[in-house]
N, C-alpha and C positions, 0 to 999 in steps of 0.2 A: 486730039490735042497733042501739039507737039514736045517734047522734052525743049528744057532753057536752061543754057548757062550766060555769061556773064561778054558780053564786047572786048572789055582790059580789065586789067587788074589793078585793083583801088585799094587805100593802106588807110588803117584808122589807129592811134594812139591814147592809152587812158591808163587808171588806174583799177585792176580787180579786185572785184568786191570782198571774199574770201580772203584769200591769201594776200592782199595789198599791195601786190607787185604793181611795176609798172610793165604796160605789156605794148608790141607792136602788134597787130596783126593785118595781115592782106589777105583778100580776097582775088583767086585768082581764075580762069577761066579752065574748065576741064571739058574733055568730048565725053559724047553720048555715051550714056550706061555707064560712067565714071559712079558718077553718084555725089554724095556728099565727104569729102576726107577731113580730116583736122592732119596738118603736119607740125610737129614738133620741132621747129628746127634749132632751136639751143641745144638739145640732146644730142648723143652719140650716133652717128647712123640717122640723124635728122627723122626718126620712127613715126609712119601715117595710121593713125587711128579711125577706121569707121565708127557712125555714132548707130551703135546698133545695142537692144536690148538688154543680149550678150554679155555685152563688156560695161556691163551699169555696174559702178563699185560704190558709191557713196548717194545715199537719196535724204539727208539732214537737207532741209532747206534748199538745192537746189540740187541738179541731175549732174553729176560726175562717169567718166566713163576713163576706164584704164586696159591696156594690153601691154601686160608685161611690164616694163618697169616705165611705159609714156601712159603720163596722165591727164585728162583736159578735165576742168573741173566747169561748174555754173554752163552748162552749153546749150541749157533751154533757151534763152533770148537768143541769140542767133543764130538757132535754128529754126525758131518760131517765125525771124524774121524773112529767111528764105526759104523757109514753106508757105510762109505767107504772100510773099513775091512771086510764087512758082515757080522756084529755081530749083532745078532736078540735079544739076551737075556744077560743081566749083570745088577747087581747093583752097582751104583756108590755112594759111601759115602763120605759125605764132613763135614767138620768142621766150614764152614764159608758159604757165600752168592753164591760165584762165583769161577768156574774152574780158576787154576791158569793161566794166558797168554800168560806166555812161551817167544816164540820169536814171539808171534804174527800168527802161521800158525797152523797147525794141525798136524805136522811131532812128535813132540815128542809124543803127544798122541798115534798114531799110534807104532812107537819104544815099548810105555807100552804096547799096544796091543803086539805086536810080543814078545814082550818076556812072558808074559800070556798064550802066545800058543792057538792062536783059534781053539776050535774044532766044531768038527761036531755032532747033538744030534739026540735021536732018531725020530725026529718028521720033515714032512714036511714045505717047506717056505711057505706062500701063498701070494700072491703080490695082489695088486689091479694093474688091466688091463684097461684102458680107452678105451670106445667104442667110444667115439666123443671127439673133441677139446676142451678144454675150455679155454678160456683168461682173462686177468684180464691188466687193463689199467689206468694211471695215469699220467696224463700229457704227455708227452716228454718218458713215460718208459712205457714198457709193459711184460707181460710175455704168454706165451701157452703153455699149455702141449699138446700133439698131440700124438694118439695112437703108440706105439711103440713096438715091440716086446724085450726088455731092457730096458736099462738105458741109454740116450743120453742127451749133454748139447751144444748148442748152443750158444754161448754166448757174447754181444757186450758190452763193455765196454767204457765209456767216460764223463769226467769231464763237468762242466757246461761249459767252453772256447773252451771245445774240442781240449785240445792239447792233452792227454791223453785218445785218442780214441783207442781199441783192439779190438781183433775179436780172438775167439775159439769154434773148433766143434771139443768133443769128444767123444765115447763113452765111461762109466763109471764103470767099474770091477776093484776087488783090485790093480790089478798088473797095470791099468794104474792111478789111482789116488794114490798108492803108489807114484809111478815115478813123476806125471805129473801135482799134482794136490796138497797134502797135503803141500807141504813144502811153499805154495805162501803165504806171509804175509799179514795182514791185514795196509789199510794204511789211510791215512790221508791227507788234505789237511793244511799245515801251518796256513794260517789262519782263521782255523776253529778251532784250540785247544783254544784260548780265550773264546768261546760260548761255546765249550764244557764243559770244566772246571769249565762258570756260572751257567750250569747245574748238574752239581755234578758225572761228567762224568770222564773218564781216570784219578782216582787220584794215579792208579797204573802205569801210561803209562810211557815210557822211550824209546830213543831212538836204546833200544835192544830189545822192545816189540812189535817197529811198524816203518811201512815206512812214513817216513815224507816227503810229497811234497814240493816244496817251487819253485815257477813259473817253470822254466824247470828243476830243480836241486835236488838232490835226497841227504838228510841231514843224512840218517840215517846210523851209521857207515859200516854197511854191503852192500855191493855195493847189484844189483838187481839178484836174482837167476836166474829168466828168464827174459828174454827182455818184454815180453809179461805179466809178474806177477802180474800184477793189476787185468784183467780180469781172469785169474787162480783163486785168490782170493773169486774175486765172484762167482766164478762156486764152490768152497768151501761153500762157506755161503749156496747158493741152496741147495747142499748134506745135509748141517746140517739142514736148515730150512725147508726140505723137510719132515724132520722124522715125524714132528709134524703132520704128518698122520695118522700117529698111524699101519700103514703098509707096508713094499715095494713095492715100485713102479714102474709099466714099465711103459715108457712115452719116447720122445724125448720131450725136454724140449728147448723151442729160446726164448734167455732174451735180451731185448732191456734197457740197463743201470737202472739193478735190484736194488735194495736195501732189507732190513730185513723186510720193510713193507708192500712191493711189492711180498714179497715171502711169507709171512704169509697170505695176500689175497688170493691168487693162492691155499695155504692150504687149506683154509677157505671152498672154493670152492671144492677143490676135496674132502673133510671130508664129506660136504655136498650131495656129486654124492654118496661117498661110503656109507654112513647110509640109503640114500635112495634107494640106490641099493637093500642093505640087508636087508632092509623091505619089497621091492619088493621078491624077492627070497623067504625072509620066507614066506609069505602069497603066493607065486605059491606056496610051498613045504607043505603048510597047506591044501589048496584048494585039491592038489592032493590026501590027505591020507583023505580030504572030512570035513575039519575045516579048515575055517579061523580066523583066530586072531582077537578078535577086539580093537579095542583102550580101556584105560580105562580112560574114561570123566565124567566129572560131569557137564550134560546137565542147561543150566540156568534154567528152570523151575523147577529144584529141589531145592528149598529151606528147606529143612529140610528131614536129614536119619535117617533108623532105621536101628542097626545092621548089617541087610546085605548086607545094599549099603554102610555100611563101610568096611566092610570086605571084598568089590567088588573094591575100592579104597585103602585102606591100608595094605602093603607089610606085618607089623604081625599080629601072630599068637598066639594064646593061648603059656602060659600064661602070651602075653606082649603086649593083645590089652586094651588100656587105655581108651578109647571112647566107651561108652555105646549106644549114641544114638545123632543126630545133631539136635539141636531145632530151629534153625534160621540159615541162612544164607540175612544178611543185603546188599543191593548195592555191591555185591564181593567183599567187602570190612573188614567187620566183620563178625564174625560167632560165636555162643552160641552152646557151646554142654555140654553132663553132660558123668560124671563119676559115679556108683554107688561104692559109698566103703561098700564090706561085709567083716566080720571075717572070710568069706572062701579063701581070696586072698592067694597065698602061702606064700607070705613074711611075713605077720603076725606070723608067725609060729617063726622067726627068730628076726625079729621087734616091740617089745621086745618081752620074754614071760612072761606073766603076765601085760605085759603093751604095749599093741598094737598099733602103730605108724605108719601111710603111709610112707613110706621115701620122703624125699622133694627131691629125685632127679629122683622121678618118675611123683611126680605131674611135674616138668617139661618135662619128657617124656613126660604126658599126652596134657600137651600144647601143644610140637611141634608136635604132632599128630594130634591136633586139628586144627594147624597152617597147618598141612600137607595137610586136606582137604579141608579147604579155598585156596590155593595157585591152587592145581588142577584145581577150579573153572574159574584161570587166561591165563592158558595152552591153547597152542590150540587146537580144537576137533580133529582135526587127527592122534593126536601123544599121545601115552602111553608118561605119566612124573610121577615122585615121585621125591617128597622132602625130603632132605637130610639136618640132625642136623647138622650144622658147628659147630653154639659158643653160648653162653648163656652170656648176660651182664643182670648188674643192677639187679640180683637175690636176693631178699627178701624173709625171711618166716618167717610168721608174726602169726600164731596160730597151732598149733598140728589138725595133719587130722584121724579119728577114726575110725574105724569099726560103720557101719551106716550112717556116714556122706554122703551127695551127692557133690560130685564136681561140680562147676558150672564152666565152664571154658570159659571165653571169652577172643577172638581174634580178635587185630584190624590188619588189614597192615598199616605198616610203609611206605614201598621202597618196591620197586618191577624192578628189570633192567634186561631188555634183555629178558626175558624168563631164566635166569641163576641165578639171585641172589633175593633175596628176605631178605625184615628184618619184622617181626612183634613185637609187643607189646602182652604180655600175664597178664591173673591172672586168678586163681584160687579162687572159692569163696564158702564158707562154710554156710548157711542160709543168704545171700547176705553182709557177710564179707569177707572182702578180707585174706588168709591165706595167700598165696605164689604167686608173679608175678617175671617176668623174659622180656627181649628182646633176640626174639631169630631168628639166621642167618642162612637162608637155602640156601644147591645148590639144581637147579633143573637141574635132570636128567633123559637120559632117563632108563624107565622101565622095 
């Protein structure tokens, strides 16, 4: 089966459900192995967000995904909708926070697809295949994915009273979640909009956005598509909360009364199977050609590097390696290392000439470099990580840095969460003056 993206690029206008802005967004066509993007283009730097597991920040009521300071909020319906289309590659550009809501289902999305014209590209799909079950359980709800040679959904649906209990088993190809599946609206229970609302939820919602429950009676002007539409619904949310795989999926999937948090678990888990699958594979496919790979760690008993156990942990390369040498490394906690500044750096050449000036936005280069090696320290020995410059606060430069000067640069940790985010405190020091300090935000990924 071939990877799809999109003929041209098609633009749809509404109002988001959460946050009630009004939003543009276009879809637009991207090459093979692109994938899926969200681009932010009101923001500074226009910032593209993958809709990957990873960066899930908010699961109230629907699936939010953030990196760094760009947020896309509600992106299960269209993602549902071009997983449900079989579209592997497009960018999506938006003007505001959140896809617009529409009528609450994934049908008009799909509509902008079809008229897009999905093609076919020259490159293969490749799915992630499950060789065992896995489950994920929470109270009263459960979800399993279970080896499948497709896409299948199972799926039981029912309110806390259980008057609004469902049941659907379908398999999952364009032409039946066209028909069977996109058009189910997202719904509500009446008196749940009061909490939601103190939450700063559906300030877009209407009763053309969504189905309104209210004890057996059904408030919203559009009578019910399918009899069965609630759990249709959820079997929607799965297709779109499923993406956040970052691959497609063959699986039979049986959901016992899902929700966006229950389904982002069950991600969590198979992202999990699939990275450690493909670490598996590369090291058989190393061991085969007679090399295996090995982690890049920074064992505890190294408290202090020379060059080339920096250059054995740090992803650059001449001429953009900032760290000379590591003089301490304190409790994993702080770390001292030096930069030598000569007049042979190339920037001097440019900075100024006749009057020679390190740029201050390289002594903080040099920090998050420094910050980079300390954080490895915190990783765990298994797994190759590198840290990654998000943001720079609190930046000061407090004296001119010169040819001959030594950098002295230390690094404290601030935060450190999850194995993913990190904040440290930095400065730079000149004969034990401080020139330039900064707080600076890293992701850790892997390597």
């Amino acid at each position: 089966m071939k990877q799809r993206s999109l003929l041209r690029e098609i633009s749809i206008k509404g109002n988001s459900l959460h946050t009630g802005e009004e939003v543009n967004m276009t879809l637009k066509p991207a090459p093979v192995n692109h994938g899926i993007v969200f681009k932010r283009i009101d923001l500074y730097g226009k910032p593209e967000l993958k809709p990957l597991i990873d960066y899930v920040d908010d699961l109230v009521r629907s699936t939010t995904i953030a990196d760094g300071h760009a947020k896309v909020h509600t992106v299960e319906h269209i993602l549902s909708a071009l997983n449900g289309c079989s579209i592997d590659n497009v960018l999506i550009e938006m003007d505001a926070s959140e896809p617009p809501i529409m009528d609450g289902s994934a049908q008009h999305f799909v509509s902008l697809i079809q008229k897009a014209e999905p093609v076919e590209q020259d490159a293969e799909k490749v799915f992630y295949e499950l060789e065992e079950p896995i489950s994920v359980t929470k109270g009263n709800s459960s979800l399993i994915a279970l080896p499948y040679d497709g896409f299948k959904i199972t799926c039981t649906s029912s309110d806390d009273r259980g008057v609004h209990t469902q049941h659907l088993s379908i398999d999952i190809d364009v032409e039946s979640y066209i028909t069977h599946i996109s058009a189910a609206r997202t719904f509500t229970v009446y008196e749940d909009i009061e909490e939601l609302l103190n939450l700063g939820k559906i300030k877009g919602g209407t009763l053309d956005s969504a189905i309104v429950i209210k004890g057996d009676k059904i408030l919203t002007k559009e009578p019910l598509r399918y009899k069965d539409e609630f759990v249709r619904h959820k079997i929607l949310d799965i297709i779109g909360d499923i993406v956040l795989l970052g691959m497609p999926l063959k699986a039979h999937i049986v959901a016992v009364r899902p929700g966006h948090a229950l389904n982002a678990q069950l991600t969590r888990k198979l992202r999990d199977k699939l990275i450690a699958s493909t670490k598996k594979k590369s090291q058989a496919e190393g061991a085969v050609k007679g090399k295996v790979e090995k982690p890049i760690v920074l064992e505890s008993k190294e408290t202090a590097l020379d060059i080339g156990r920096i250059l054995d942990i740090l992803p650059h390369r001449y001429p953009f390696v900032l760290v000379d040498r590591v003089l301490e490394i304190i409790d994993d906690k702080e770390l001292v290392a030096i930069k030598n500044v000569t007049i042979n750096e190339p920037f001097f050449q440019g900075h100024y000439p006749g009057l020679p000036v390190m740029p201050g936005v390289l002594q903080i280069e040099s920090m998050a470099q420094a910050g980079g090696v300390l954080l490895l320290r915190l990783c765990p020995m298994d797994e190759s990580k590198v840290a990654l410059f998000m943001s720079a606060n609190n930046v000061k430069f407090r004296k001119a840095v010169t040819p001959g000067d030594t950098l002295e640069i230390r690094v404290k940790l601030l935060k450190y969460r999850a194995n993913k985010l990190a904040l440290v405190s930095c400065e730079c020091r000149v004969r034990d003056k401080v020139v330039s300090e900064a707080e600076i935000m890293f992701s850790i990924v892997d390597a």
